[in-house]
NUPA-776318 format. One line per 4 residues: number of its first residue (from 1); their letters; for each residue x, y, z of N, C-alpha, C. Coordinates in pm, whole numbers. Each point is the difference from the previous one (the first is absolute). Layout:
residues N
NUM	A	X:Y:Z:X:Y:Z:X:Y:Z; ...
***
This chain:
residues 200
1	XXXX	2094:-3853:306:105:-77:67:-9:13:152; 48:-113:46:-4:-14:180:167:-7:48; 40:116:80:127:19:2:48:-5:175; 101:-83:9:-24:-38:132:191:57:42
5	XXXX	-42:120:93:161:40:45:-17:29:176; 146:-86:77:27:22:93:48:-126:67; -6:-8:118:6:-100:50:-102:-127:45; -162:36:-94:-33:-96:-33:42:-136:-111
9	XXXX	101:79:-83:52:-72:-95:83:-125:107; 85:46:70:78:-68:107:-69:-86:61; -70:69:49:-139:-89:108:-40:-108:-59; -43:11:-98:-90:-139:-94:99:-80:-43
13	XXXX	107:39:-23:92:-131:8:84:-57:81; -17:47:134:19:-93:116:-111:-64:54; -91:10:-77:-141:-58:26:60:-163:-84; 16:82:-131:30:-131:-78:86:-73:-12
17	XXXX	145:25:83:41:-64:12:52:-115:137; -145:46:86:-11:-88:104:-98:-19:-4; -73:-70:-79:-136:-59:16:-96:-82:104; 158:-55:60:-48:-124:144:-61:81:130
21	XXXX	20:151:-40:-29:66:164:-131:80:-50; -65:-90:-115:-87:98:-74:-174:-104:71; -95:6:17:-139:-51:-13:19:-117:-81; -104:-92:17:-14:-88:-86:-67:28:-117
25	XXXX	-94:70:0:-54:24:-123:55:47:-132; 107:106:99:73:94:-72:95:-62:-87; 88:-133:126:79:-110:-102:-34:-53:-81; -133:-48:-18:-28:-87:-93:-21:96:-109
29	XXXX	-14:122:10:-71:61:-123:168:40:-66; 80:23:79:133:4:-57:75:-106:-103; -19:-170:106:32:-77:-110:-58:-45:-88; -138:67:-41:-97:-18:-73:52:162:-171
33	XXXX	-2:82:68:4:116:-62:168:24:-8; 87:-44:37:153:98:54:-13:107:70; 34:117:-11:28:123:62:-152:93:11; -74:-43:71:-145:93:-17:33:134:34
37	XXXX	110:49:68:-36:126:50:75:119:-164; 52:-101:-84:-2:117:-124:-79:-45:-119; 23:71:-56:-107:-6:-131:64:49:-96; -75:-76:-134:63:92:-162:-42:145:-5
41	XXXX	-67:29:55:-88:123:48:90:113:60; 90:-24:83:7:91:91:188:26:-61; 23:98:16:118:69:-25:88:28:62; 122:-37:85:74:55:95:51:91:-37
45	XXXX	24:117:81:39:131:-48:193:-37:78; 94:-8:-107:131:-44:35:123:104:-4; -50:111:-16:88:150:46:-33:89:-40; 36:118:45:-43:158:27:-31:41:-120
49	XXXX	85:-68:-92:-61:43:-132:-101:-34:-56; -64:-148:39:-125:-44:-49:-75:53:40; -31:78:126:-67:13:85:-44:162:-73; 133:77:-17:-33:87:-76:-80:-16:-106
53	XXXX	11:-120:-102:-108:-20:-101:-117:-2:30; -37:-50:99:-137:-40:13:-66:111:67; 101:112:85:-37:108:57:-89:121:-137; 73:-60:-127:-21:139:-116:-88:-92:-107
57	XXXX	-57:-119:30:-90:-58:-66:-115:83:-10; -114:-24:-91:-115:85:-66:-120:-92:40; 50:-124:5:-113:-109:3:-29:-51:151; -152:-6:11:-4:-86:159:55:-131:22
61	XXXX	33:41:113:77:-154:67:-10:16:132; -7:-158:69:-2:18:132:177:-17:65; -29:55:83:160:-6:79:-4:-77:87; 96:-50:111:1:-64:135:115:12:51
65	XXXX	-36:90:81:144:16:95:-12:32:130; 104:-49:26:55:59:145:47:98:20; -41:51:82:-49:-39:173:-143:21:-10; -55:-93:80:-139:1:18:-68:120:52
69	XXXX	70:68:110:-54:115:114:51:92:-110; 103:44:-92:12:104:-63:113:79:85; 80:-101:48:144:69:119:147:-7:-31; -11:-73:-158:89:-2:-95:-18:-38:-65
73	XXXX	140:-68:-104:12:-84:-65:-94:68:-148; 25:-99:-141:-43:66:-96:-131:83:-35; -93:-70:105:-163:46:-41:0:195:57; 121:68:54:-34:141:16:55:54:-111
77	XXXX	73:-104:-86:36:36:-130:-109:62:-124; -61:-104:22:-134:-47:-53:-77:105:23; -50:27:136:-84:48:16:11:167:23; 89:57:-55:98:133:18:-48:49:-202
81	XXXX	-31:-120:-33:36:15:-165:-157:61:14; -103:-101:31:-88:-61:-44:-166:33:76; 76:108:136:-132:32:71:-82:147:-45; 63:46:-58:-70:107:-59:-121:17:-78
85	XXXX	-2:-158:-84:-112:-60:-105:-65:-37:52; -129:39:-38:-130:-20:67:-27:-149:-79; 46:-17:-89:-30:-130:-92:100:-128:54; 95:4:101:26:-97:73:-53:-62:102
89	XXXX	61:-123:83:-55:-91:116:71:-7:86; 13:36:101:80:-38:151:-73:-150:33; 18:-79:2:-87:-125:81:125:-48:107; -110:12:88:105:-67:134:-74:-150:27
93	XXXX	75:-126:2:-23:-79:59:67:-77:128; 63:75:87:65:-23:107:-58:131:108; 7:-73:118:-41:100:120:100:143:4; -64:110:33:119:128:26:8:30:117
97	XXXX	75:-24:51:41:-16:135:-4:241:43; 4:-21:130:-74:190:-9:151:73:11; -62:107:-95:203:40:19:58:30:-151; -66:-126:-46:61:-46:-162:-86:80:-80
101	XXXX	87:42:-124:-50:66:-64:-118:-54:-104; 19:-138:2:-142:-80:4:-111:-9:29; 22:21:140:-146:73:81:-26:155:-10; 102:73:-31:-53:133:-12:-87:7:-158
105	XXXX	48:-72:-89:-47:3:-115:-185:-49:33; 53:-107:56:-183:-59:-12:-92:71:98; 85:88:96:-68:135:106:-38:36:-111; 43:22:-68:-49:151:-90:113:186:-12
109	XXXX	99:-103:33:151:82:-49:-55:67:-167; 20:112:-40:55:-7:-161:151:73:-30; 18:35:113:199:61:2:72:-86:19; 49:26:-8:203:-62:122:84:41:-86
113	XXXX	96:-15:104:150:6:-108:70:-115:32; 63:4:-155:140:-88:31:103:52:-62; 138:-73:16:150:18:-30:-26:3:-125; 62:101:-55:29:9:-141:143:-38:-68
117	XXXX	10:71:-120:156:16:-14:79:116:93; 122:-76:-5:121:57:80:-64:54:153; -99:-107:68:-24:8:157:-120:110:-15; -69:97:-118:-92:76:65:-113:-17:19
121	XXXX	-95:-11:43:-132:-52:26:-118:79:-108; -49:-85:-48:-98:29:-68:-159:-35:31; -65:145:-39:-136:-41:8:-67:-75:-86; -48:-105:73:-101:-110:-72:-172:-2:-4
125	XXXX	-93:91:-92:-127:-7:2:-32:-110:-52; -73:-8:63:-123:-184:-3:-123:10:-60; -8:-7:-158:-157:-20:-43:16:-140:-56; 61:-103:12:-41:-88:-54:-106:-54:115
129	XXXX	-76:-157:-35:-80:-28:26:34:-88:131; -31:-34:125:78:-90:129:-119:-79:38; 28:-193:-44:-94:-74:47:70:-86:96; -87:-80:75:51:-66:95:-50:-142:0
133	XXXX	87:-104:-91:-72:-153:33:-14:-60:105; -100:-44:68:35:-90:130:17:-159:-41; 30:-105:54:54:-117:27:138:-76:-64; 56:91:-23:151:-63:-61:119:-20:153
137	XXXX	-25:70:88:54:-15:124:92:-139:10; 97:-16:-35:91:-90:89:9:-33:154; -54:105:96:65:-21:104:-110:-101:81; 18:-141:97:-61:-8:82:-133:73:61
141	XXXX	-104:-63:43:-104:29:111:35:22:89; -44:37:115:41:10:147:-41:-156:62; -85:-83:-56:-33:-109:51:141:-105:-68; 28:41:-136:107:-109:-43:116:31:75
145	XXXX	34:141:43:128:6:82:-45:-30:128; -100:-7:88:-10:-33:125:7:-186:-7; -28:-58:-93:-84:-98:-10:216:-70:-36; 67:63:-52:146:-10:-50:85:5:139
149	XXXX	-46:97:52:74:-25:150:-19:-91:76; -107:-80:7:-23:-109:45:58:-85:12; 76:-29:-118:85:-94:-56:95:-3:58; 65:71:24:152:61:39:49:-98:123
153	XXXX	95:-116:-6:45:-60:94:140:-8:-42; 68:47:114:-14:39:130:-27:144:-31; -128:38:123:-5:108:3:99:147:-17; -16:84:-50:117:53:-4:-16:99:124
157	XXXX	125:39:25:16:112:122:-48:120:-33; 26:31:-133:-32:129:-53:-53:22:-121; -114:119:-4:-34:-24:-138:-24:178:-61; 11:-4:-74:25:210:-53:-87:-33:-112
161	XXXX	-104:120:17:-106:20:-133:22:76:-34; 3:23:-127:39:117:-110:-54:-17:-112; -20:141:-82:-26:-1:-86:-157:18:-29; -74:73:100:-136:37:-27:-39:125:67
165	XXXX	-88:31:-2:-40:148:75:-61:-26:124; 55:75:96:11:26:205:-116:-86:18; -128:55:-29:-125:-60:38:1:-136:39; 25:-70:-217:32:-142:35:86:-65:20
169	XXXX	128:38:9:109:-61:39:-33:-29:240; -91:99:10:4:10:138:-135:-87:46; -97:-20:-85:-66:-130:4:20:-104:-24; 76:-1:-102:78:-170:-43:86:-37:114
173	XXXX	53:130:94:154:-45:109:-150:-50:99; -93:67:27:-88:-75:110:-62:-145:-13; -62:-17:-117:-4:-121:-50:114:-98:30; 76:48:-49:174:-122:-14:15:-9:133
177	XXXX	0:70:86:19:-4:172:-97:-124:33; -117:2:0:-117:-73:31:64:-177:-83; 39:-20:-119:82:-127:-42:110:-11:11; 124:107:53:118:-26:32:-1:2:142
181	XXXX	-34:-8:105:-10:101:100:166:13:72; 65:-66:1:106:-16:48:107:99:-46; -43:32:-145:95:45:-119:4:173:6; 105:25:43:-27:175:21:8:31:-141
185	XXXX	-84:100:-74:-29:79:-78:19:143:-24; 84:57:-105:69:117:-40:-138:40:-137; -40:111:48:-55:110:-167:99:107:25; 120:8:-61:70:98:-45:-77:78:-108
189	XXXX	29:157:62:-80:79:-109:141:30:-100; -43:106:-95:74:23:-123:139:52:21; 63:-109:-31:171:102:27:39:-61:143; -48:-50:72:27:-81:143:116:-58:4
193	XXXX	89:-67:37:86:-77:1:-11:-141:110; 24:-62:-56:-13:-146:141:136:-65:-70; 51:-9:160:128:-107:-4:-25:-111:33; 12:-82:-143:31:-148:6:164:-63:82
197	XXXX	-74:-74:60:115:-84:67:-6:-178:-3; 99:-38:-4:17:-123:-49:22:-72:105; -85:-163:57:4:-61:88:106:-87:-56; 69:-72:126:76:-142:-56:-17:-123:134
***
């Protein structure tokens, strides 16, 4: 069985139920197919108790959960049960940003702890197995977001990048300078604050 818990469950159906802000390809395969992003296949895991079932299952199955980086959400559930077995799969198909216990895993972490019951932290040994798919990436190129700013009329006054690591967030702000030039540019690092203010 293919068992799908978190807020991908959520995710895929605001996919589906706005199809118009979706690709063309993607539409047509929708009103061709209905709902592609579920399947008879796949299982939503729909409370703590199911979740418990599938936690004390005997039989292989794949899981899917969130959080991708491993910084919440059900998959430290998961993976608290399940890393000890050398006969399991970690597969990451999303980037791990450095920091995340995502990237320490695919460093070559085999400890950590996490929250246990009643707040105490528990040690977590790591023999299961940690692969890493590449090309499932959602996010933009640096050429599709430079190539996106382009677009932008009227220029905007301001523009804040977030959401990537110092290096490239601080090459993408040099780039964007060179096609915005007018447009002052913010890389707030982690935890930063910027006050928005409202023109009229």
């Amino acid at each position: 069985p293919v068992f799908l818990d978190g807020l991908v469950v959520e995710a895929t159906a605001i996919h589906a139920a706005y199809p118009d802000y979706l690709g063309r390809e993607i539409r047509n395969k929708i009103d061709e197919l209905g709902n592609v992003f579920m399947s008879e296949y796949f299982t939503p895991i729909k409370s703590v108790q199911h979740r418990d079932e599938v936690l004390n299952m005997r039989e292989p199955a794949i899981i899917m959960a969130t959080s991708g980086m491993l910084e919440g959400g059900p998959i430290l559930t998961y993976l608290k049960e399940f890393a000890s077995d050398d006969r399991n799969i970690l597969i990451f198909v999303s980037y791990q940003v450095e920091g995340t216990l995502g990237r320490k895993l695919l460093k070559g972490v085999r400890e950590f702890h996490l929250m246990g019951e009643g707040g105490k932290t528990e040690l977590v040994n790591v023999k299961l197995k940690i692969v890493k798919v590449d090309g499932f990436s959602g996010h933009s190129s640096r050429q599709q977001l430079l190539g996106y700013l382009k677009t932008f009329q009227p220029k905007p006054r301001n523009l804040i990048l977030v959401h990537g690591e110092y290096d490239a967030v601080m090459s993408l702000a040099r780039s964007a300078s060179k096609v915005l030039p007018s447009t002052k540019i913010y890389t707030p690092q982690n935890l930063e604050s910027i006050t928005l203010a409202t023109y009229t």
